[in-house]
PDB file as gemmi writes it, atoms N, CA and C in Angstrom:
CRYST1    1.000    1.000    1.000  90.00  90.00  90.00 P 1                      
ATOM      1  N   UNK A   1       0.823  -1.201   0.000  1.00  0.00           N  
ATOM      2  CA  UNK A   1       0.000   0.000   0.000  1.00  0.00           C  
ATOM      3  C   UNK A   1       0.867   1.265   0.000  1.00  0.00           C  
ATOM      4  N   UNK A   2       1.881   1.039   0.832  1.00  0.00           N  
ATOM      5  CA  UNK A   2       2.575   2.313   1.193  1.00  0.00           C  
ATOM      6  C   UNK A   2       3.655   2.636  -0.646  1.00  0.00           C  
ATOM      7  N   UNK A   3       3.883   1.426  -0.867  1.00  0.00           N  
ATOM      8  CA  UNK A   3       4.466   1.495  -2.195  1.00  0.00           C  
ATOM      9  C   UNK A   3       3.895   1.942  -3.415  1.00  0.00           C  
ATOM     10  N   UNK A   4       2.773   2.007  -3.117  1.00  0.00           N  
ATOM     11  CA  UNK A   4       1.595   2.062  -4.312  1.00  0.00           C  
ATOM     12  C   UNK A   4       1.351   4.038  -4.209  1.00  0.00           C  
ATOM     13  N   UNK A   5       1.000   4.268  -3.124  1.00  0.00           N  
ATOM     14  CA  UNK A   5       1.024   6.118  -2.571  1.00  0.00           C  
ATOM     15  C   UNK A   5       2.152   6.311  -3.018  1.00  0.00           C  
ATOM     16  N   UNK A   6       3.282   5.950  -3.162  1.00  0.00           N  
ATOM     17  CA  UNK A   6       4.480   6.444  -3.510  1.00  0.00           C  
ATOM     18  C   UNK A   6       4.573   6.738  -4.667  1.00  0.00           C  
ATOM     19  N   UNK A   7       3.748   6.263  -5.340  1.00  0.00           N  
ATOM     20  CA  UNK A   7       3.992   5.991  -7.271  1.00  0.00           C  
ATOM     21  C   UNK A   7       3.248   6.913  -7.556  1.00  0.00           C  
ATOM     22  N   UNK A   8       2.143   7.278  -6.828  1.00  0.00           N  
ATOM     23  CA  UNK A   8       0.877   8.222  -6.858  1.00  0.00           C  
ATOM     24  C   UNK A   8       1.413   9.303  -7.033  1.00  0.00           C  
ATOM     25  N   UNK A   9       1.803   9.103  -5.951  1.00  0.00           N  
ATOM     26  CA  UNK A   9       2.456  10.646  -5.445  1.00  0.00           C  
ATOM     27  C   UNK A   9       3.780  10.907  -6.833  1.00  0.00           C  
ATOM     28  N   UNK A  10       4.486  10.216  -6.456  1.00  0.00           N  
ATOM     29  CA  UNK A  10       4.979  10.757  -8.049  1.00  0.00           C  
ATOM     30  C   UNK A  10       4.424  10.964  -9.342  1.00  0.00           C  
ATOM     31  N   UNK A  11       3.675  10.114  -9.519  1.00  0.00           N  
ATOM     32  CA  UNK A  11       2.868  10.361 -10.729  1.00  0.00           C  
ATOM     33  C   UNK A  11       2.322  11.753 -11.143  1.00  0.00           C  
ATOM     34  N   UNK A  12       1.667  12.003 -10.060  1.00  0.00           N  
ATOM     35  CA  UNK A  12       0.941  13.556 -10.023  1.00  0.00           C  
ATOM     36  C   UNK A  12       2.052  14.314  -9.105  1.00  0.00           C  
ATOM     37  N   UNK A  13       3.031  14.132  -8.995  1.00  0.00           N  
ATOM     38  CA  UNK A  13       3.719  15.360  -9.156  1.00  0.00           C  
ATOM     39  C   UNK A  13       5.038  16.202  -9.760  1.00  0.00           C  
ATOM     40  N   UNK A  14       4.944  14.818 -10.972  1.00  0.00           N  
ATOM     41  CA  UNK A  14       5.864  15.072 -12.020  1.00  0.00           C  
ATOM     42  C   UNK A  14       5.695  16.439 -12.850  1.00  0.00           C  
ATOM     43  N   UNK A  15       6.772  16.495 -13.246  1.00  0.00           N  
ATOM     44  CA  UNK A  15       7.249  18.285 -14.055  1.00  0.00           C  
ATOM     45  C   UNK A  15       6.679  17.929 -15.653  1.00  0.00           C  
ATOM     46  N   UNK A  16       5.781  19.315 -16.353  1.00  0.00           N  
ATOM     47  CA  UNK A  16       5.408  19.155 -17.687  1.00  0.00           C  
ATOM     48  C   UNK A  16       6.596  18.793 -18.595  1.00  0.00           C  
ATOM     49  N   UNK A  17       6.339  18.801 -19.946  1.00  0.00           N  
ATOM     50  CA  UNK A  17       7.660  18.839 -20.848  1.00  0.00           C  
ATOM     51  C   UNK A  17       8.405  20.255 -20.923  1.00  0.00           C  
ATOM     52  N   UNK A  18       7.435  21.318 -20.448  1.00  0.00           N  
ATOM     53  CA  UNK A  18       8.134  22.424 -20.169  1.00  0.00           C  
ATOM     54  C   UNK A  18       9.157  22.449 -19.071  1.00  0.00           C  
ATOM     55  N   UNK A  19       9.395  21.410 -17.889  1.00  0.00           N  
ATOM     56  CA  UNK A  19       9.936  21.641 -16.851  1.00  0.00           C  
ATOM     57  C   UNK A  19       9.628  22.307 -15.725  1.00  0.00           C  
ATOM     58  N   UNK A  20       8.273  22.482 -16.164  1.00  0.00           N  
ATOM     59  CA  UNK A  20       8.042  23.592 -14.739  1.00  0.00           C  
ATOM     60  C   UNK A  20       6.653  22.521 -14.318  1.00  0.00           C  
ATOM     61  N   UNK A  21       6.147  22.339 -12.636  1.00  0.00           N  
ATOM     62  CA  UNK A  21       5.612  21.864 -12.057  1.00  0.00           C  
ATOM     63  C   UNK A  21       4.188  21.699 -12.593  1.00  0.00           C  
ATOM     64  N   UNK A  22       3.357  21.576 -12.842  1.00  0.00           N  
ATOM     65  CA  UNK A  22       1.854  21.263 -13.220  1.00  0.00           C  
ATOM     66  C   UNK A  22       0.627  22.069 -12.386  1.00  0.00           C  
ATOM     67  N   UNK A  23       1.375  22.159 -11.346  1.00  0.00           N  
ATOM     68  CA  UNK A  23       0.511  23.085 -10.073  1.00  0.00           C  
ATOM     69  C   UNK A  23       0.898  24.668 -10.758  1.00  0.00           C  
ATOM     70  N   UNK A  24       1.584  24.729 -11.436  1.00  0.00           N  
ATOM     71  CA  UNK A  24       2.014  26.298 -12.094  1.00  0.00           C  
ATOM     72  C   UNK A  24       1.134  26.759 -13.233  1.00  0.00           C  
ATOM     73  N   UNK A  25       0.425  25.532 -13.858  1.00  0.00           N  
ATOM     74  CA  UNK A  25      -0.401  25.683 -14.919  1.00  0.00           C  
ATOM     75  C   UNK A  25      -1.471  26.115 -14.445  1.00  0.00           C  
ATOM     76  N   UNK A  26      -2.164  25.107 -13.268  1.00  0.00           N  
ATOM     77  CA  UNK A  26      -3.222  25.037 -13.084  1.00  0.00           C  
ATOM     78  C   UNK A  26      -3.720  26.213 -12.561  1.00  0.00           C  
ATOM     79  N   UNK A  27      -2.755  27.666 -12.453  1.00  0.00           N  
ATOM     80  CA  UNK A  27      -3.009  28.825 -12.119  1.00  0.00           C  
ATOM     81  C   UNK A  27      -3.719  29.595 -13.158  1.00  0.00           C  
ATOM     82  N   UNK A  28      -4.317  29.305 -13.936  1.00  0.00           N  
ATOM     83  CA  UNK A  28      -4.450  30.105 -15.133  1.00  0.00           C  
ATOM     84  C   UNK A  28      -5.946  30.155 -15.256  1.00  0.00           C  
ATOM     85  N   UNK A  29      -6.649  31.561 -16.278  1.00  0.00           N  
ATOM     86  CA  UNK A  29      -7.610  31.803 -16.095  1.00  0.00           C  
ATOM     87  C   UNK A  29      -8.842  31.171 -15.884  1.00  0.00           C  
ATOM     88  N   UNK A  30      -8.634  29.628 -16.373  1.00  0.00           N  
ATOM     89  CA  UNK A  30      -9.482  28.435 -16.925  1.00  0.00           C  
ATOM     90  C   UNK A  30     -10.439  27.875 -15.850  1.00  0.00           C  
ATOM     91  N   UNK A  31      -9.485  27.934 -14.546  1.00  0.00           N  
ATOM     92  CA  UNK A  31      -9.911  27.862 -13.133  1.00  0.00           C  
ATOM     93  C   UNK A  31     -10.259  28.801 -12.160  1.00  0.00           C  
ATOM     94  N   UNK A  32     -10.296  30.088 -12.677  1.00  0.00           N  
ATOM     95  CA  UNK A  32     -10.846  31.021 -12.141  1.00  0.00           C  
ATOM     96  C   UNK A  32     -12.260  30.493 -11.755  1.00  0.00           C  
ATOM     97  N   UNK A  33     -12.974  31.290 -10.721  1.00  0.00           N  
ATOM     98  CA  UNK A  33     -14.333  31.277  -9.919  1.00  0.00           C  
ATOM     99  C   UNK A  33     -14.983  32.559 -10.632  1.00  0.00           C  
ATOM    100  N   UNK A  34     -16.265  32.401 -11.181  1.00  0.00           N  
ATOM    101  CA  UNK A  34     -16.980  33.933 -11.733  1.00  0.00           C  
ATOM    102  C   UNK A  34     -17.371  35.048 -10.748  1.00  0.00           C  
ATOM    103  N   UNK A  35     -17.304  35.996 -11.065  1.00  0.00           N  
ATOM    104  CA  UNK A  35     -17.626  37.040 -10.005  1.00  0.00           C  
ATOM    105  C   UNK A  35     -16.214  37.370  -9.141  1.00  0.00           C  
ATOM    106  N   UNK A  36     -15.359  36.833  -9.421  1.00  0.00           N  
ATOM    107  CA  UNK A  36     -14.379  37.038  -8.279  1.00  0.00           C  
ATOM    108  C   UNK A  36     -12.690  37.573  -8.846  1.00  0.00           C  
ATOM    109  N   UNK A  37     -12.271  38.864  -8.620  1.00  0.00           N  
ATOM    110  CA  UNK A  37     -11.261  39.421  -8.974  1.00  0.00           C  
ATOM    111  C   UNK A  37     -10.139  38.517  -8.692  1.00  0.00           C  
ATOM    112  N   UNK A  38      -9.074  38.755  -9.905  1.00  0.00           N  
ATOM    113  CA  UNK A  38      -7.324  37.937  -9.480  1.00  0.00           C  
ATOM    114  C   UNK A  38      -6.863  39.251 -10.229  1.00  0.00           C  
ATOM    115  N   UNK A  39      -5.752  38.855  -9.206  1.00  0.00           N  
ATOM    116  CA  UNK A  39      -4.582  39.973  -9.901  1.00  0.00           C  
ATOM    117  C   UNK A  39      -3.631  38.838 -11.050  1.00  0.00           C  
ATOM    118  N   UNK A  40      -3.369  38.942 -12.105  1.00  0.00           N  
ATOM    119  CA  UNK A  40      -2.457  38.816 -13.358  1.00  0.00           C  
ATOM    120  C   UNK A  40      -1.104  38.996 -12.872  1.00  0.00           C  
ATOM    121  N   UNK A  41      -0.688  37.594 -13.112  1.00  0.00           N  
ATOM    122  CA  UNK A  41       0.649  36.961 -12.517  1.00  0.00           C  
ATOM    123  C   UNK A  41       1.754  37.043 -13.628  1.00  0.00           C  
ATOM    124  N   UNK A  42       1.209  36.805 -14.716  1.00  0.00           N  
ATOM    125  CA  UNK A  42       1.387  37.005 -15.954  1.00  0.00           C  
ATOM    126  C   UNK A  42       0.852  36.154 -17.153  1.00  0.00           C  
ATOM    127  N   UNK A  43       1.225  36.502 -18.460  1.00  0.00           N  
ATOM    128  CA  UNK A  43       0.997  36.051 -19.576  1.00  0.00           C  
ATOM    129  C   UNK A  43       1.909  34.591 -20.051  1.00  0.00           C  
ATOM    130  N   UNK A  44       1.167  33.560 -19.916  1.00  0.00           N  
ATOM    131  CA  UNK A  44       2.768  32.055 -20.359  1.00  0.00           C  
ATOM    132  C   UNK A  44       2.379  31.424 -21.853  1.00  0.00           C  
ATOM    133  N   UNK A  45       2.681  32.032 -23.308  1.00  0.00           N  
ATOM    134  CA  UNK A  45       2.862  31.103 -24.094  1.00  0.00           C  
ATOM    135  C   UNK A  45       3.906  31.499 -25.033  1.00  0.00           C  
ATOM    136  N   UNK A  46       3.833  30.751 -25.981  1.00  0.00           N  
ATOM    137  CA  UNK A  46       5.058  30.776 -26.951  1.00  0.00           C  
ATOM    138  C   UNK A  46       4.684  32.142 -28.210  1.00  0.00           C  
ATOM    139  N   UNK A  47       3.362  31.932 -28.332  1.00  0.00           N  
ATOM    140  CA  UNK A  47       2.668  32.484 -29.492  1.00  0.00           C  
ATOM    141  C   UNK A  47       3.156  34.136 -29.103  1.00  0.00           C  
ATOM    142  N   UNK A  48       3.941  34.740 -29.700  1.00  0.00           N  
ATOM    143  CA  UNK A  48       4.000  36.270 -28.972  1.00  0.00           C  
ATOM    144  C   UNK A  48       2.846  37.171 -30.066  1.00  0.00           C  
ATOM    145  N   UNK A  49       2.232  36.807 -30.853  1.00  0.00           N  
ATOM    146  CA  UNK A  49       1.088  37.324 -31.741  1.00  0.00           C  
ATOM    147  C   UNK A  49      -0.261  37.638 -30.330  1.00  0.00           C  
ATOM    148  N   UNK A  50      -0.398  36.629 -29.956  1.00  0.00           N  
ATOM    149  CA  UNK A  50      -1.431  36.158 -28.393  1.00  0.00           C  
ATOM    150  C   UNK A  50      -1.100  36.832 -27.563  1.00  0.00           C  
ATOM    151  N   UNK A  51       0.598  37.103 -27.243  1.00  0.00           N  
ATOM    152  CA  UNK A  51       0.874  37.834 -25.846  1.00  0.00           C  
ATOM    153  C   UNK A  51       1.015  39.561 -26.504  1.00  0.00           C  
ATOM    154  N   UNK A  52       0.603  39.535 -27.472  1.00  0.00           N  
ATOM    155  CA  UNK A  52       0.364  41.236 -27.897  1.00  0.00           C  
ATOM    156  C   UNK A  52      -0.699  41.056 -27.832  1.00  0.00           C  
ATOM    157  N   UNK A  53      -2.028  40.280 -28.033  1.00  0.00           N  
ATOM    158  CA  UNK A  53      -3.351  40.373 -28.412  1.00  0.00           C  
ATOM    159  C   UNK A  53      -3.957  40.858 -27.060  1.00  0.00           C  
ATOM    160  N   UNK A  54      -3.288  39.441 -25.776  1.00  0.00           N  
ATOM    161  CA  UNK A  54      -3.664  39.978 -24.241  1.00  0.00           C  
ATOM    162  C   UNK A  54      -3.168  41.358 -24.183  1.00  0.00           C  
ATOM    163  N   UNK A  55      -2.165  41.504 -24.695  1.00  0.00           N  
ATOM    164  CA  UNK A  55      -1.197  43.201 -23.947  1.00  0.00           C  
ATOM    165  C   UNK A  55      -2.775  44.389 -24.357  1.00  0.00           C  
ATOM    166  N   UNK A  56      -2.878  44.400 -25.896  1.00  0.00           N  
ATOM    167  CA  UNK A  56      -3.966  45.579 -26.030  1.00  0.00           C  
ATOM    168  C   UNK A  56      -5.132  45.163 -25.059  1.00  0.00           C  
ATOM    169  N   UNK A  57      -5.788  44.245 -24.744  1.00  0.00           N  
ATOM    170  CA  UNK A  57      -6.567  44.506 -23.958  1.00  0.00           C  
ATOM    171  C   UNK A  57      -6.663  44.518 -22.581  1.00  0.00           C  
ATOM    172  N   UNK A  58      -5.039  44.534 -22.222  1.00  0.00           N  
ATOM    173  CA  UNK A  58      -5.051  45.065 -21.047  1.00  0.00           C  
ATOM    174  C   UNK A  58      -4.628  44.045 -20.242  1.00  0.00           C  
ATOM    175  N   UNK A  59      -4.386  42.689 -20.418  1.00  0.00           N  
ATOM    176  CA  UNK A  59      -3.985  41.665 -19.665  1.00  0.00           C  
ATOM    177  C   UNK A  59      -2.465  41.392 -19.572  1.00  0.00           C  
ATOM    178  N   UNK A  60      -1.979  42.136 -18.625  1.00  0.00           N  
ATOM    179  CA  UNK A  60      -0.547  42.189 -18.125  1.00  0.00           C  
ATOM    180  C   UNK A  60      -0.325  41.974 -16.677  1.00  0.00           C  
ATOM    181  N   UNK A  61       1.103  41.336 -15.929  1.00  0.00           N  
ATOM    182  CA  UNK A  61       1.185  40.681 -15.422  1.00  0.00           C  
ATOM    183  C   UNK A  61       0.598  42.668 -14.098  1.00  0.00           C  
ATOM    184  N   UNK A  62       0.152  42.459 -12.940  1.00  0.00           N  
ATOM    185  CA  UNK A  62      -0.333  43.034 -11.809  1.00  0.00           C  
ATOM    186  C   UNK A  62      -2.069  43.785 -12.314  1.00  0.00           C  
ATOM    187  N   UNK A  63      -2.113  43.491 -13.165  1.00  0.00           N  
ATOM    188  CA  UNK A  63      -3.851  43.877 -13.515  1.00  0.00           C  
ATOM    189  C   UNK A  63      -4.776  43.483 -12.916  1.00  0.00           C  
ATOM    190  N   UNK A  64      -5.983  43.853 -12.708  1.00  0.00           N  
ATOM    191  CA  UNK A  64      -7.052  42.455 -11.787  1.00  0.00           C  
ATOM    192  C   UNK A  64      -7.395  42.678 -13.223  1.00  0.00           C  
ATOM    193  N   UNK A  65      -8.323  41.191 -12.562  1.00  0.00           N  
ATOM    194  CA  UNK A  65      -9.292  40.678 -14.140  1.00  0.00           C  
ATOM    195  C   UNK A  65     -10.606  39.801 -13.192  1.00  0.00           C  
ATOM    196  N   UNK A  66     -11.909  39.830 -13.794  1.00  0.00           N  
ATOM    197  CA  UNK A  66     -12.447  38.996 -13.515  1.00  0.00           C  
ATOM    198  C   UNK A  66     -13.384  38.210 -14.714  1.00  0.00           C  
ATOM    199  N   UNK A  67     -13.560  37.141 -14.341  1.00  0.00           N  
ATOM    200  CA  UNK A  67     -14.653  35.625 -15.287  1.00  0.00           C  
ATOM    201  C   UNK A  67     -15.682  36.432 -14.950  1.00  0.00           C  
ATOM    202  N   UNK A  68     -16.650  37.244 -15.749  1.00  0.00           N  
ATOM    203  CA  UNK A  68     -18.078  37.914 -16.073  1.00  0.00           C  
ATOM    204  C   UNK A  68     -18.633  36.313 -15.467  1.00  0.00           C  
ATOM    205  N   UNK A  69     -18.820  35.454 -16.938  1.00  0.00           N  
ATOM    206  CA  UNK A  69     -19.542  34.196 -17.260  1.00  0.00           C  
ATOM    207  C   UNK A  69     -18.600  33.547 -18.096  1.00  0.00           C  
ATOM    208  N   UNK A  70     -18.753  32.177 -18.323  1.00  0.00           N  
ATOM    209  CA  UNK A  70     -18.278  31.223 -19.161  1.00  0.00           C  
ATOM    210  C   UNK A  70     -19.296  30.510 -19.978  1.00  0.00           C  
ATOM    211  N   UNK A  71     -19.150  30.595 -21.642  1.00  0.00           N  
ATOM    212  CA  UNK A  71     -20.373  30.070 -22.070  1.00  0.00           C  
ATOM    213  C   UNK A  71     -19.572  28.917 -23.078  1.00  0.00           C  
ATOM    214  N   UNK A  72     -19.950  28.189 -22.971  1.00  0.00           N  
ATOM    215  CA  UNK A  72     -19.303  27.368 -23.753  1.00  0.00           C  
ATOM    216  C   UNK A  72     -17.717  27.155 -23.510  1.00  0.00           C  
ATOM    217  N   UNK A  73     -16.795  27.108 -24.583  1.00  0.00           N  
ATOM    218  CA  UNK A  73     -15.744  27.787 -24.716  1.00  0.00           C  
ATOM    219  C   UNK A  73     -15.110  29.367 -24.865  1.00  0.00           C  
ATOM    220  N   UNK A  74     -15.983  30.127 -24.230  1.00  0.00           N  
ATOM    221  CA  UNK A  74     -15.557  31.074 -24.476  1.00  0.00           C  
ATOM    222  C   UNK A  74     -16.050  32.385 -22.966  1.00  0.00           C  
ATOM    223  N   UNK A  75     -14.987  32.690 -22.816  1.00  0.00           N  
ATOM    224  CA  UNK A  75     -14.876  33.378 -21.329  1.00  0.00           C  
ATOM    225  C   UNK A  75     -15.398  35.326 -21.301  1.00  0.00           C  
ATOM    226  N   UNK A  76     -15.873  35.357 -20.693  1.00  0.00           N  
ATOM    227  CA  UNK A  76     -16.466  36.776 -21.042  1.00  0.00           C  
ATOM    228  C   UNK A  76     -15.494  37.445 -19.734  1.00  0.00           C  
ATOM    229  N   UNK A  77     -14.764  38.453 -20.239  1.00  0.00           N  
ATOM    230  CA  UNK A  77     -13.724  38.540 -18.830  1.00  0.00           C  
ATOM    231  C   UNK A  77     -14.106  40.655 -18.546  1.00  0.00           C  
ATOM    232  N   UNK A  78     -13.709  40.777 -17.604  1.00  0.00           N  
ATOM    233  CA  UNK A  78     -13.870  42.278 -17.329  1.00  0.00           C  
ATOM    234  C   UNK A  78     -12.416  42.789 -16.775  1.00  0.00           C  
ATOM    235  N   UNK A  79     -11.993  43.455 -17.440  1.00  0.00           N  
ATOM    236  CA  UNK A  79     -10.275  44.241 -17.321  1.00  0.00           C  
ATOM    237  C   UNK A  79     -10.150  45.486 -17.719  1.00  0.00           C  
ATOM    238  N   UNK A  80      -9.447  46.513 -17.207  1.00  0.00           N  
ATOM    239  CA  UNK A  80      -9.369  47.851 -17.012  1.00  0.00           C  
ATOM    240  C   UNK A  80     -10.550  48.619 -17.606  1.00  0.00           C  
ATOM    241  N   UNK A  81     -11.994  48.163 -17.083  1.00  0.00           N  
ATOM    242  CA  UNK A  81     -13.276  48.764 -17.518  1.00  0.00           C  
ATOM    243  C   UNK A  81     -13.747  48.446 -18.396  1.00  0.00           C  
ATOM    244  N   UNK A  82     -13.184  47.231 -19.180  1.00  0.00           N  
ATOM    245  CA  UNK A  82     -13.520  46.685 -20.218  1.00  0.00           C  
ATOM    246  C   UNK A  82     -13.825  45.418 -19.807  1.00  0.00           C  
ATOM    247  N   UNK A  83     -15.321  45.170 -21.083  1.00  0.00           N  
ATOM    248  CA  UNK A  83     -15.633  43.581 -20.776  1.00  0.00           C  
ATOM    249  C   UNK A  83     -15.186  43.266 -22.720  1.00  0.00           C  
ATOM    250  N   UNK A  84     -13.997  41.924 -22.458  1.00  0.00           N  
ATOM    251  CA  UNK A  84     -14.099  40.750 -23.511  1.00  0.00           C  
ATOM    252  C   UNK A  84     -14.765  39.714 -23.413  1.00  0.00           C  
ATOM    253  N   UNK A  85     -14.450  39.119 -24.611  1.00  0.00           N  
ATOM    254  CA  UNK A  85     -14.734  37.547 -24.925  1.00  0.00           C  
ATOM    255  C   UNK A  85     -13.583  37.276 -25.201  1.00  0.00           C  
ATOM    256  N   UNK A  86     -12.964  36.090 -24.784  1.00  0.00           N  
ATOM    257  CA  UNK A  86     -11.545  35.372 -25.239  1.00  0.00           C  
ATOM    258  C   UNK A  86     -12.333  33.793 -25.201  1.00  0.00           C  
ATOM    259  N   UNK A  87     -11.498  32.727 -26.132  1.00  0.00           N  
ATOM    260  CA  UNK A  87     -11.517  31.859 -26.095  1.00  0.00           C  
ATOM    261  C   UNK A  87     -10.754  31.055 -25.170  1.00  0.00           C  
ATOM    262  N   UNK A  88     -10.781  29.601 -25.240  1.00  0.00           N  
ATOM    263  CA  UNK A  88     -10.391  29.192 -23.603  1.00  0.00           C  
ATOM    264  C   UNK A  88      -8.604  28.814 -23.932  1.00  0.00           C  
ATOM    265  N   UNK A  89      -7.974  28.834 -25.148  1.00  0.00           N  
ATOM    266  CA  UNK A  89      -6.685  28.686 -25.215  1.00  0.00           C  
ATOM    267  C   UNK A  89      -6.019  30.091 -24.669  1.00  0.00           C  
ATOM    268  N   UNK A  90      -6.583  31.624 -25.119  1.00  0.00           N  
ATOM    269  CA  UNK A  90      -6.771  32.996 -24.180  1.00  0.00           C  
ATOM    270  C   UNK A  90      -6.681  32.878 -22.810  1.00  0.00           C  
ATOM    271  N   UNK A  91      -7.405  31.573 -22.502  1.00  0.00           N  
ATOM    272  CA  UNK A  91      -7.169  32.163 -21.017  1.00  0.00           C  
ATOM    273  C   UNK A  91      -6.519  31.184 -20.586  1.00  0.00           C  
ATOM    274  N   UNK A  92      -6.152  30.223 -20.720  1.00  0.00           N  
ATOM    275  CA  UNK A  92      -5.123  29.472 -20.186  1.00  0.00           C  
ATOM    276  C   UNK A  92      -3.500  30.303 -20.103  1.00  0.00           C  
ATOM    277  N   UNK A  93      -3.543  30.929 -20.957  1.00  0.00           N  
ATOM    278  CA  UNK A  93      -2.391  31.802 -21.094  1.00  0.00           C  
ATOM    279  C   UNK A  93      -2.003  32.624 -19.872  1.00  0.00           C  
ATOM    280  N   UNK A  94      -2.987  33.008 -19.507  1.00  0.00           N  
ATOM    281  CA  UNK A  94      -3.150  34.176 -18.443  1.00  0.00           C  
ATOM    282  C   UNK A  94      -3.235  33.519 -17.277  1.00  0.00           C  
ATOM    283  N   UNK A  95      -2.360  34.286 -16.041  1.00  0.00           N  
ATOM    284  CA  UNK A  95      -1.975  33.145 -15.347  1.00  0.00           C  
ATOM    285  C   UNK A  95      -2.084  34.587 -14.213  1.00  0.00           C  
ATOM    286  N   UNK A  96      -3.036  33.310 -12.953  1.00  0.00           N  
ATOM    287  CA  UNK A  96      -3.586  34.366 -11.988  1.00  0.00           C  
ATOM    288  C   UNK A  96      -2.919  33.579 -10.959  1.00  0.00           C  
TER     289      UNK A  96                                                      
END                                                                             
């Protein structure tokens, strides 16, 4: 038993192919709660087309942001007095 928790435990707490922990991902807008402000930790992808797209509307790392609603795939967010729509690869990016 005790051998078996051990494997567990490693299992889930192995590093992505990025190298960085999995608990680091799971910070990102996707898991946000609606109605409820985060401050913007920052922006994490490769695409820098995406990390200009967040920049104009305002999603940079010490911003609050909040989840309006989630309809589908697609996140209705409220940031510097502005309400978007981003899709959910958008907000995985964004990291609260």
């Amino acid at each position: 038993m005790e051998m078996e928790m051990a494997f567990v435990h490693k299992l889930f707490s192995r590093k992505t192919t990025a190298g960085k922990e999995q608990a680091f991902q799971e910070n990102n807008l996707t898991f946000a709660k609606r109605n409820e402000s985060y401050r913007i930790l920052g922006v994490h992808t490769k695409d820098q087309g995406m990390k200009d797209f967040l920049f104009t509307l305002g999603c940079y790392e010490g911003e609050e942001i909040t989840v309006i609603s989630i309809l589908s795939d697609n996140y209705i967010i409220h940031v510097k007095g502005a309400r978007y729509s981003i899709d959910k690869e958008l907000a995985r990016a964004i990291l609260i």
